[in-house]
N, C-alpha and C positions, 0 to 999 in steps of 0.2 A: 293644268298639269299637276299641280299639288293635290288635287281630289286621286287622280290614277293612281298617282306614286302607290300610297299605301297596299290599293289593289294588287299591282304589277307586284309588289316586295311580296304579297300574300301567296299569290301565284308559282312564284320563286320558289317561296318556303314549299309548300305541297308539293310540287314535283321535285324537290332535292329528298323531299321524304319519302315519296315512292317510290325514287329512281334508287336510294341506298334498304329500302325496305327489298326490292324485286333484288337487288346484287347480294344481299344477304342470303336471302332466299338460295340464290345459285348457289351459293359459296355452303350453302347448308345440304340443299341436295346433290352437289357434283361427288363429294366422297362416298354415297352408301352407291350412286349410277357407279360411278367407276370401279368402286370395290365388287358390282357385279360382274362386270367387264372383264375384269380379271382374274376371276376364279378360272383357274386353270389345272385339273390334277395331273399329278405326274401319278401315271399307272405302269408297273412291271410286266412288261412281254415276257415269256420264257425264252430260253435259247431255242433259235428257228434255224432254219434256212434261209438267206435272203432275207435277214432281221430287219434291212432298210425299207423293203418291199412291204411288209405285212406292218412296220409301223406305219408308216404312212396310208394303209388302206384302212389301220385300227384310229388313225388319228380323223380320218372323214368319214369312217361309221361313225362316230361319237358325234363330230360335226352336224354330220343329218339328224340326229337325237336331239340335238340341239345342245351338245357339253363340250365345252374345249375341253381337249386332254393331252397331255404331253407324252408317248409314249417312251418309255425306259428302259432298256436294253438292258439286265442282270442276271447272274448265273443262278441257279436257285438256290443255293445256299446263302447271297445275301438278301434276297429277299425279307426273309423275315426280320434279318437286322434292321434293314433300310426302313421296314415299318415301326418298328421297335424304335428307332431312332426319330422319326418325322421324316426323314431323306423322301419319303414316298407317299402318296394317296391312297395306294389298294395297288391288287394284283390281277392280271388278265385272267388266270387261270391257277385252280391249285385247290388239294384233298382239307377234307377238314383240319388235319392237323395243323394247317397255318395260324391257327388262331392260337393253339398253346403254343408253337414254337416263335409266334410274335408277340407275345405279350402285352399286347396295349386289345383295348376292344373292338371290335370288326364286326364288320354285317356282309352277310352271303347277299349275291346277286338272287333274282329271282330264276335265272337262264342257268339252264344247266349247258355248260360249256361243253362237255365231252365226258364220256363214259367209256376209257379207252380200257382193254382187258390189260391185265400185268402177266408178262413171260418171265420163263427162265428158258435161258438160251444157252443151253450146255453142249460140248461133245459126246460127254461122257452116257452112253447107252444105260449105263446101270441107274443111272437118275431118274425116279419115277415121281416121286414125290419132295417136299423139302424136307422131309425127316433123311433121306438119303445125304443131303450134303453136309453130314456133321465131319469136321476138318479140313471142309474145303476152301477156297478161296473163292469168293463171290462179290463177282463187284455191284455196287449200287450208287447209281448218280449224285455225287458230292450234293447236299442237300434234299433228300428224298428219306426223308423220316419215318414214312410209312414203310420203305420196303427195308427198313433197316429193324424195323419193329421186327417184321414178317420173320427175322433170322439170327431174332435173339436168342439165345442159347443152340444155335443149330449149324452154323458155320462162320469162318473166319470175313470179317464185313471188308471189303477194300473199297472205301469210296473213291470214288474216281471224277474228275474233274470234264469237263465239254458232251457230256453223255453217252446216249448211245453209240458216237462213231466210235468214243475212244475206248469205250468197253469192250466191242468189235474188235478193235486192232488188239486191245491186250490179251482177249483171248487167243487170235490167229498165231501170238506171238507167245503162247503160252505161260502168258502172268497169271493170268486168271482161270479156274476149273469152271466158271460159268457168269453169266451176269442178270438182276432182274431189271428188264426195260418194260419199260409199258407202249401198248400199242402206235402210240400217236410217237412218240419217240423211234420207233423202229421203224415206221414208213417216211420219217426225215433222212434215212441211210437205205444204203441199196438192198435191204432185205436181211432174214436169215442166211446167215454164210452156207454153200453145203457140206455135208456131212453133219452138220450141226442139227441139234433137237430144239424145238421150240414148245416148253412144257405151260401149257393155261393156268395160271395159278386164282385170278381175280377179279373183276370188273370191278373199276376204281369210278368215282364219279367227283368230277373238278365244277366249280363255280370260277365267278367272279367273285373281288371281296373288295369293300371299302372301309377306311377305317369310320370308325363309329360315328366321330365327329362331321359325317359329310351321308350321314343319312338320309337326307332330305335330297338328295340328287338322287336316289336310289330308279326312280320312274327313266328318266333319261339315262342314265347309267346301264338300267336291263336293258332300256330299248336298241342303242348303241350295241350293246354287247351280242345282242339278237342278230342286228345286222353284220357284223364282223362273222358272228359264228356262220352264218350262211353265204358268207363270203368262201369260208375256209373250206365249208363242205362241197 
């Protein structure tokens, strides 16, 4: 028995040492597995139709890409703060300008989301071009930097909040002499009103964006974005 003993205690010792070498081990690799695990971005939808619907079919595109993504429900005008701030990951959809009017650094999707044209949707017959509405009242979607650029020095801007529909009513309701919608905006309401003109001014083209620091998702990111956008279409 006294010959063992020493063995048996040797024995001991080596497996207390392996057993706390292998718990080490776990306790070292469990934080970088989970911090995978968790990478989750919250990405900005625009304002949709049925916003509950197209999130949840944008959150299992990205699924099948293989990216958890939280979709985000904001109006366009906070978007670029939400970025600006960290509130957000990147944005489903939106013209280059988002990048100066977000101010932190971004990367374009490789998928071009949509190429939708830009209207003016006036009553007014005498409206040919944008040089005609110099005094006029022209609404443009709270947040759309681009068509506010389009009518600097050439009419009075009214932005306007919920987009297209509410541009719509304020014209029918005479607040506004016209408004610029972009295509994709104007087939989420019932149409051109009649009597109304629908003048082509543009063809805009949107991306996806992430912020800079999540570049490296960018392959799962396009590919997601690929299958949503063929979802829509």
């Amino acid at each position: 028995m006294a010959v063992r003993k020493p063995n048996a205690i040797v024995k001991s010792c080596l497996f207390a040492v392996i057993f706390l070498a292998a718990l080490f081990l776990s306790f070292e690799l469990l934080p970088s597995a989970k911090a995978e695990e968790e990478i989750c971005l919250k990405i900005a939808l625009p304002e949709m139709v049925d916003n509950a619907r197209h999130a949840e079919r944008y959150r299992a595109a990205m699924a099948e890409a293989g990216l958890c993504v939280q979709p985000v429900w904001l109006p366009n005008k906070r978007m670029a703060v939400s970025l600006r701030r960290g509130e957000i990951d990147g944005v489903f959809s939106s013209c280059d300008t988002i990048q100066e009017s977000a101010g932190v650094p971004l990367v374009a999707g490789g998928v071009v989301v949509s190429r939708p044209k830009s209207f003016l949707i006036t009553p007014d017959k005498s409206v040919k071009t944008l040089d005609d509405l110099r005094g006029m009242e022209i609404g443009v979607w709270l947040g759309d930097e681009r068509g506010t650029q389009e009518l600097v020095g050439l009419a009075n801007v009214v932005n306007v909040p919920r987009g297209a529909g509410m541009m719509l009513r304020m014209l029918h309701h005479g607040r506004l002499d016209g408004a610029l919608i972009d295509e994709f905006s104007l087939s989420q309401t019932e149409g051109v009103p009649k009597d109304y003109r629908k003048i082509e001014l543009e063809t805009l083209t949107s991306y996806s964006w992430l912020r800079k620091e999540h570049e490296s998702l960018l392959p799962q990111f396009n590919h997601g974005t690929d299958i949503f956008r063929r979802i829509l279409n």
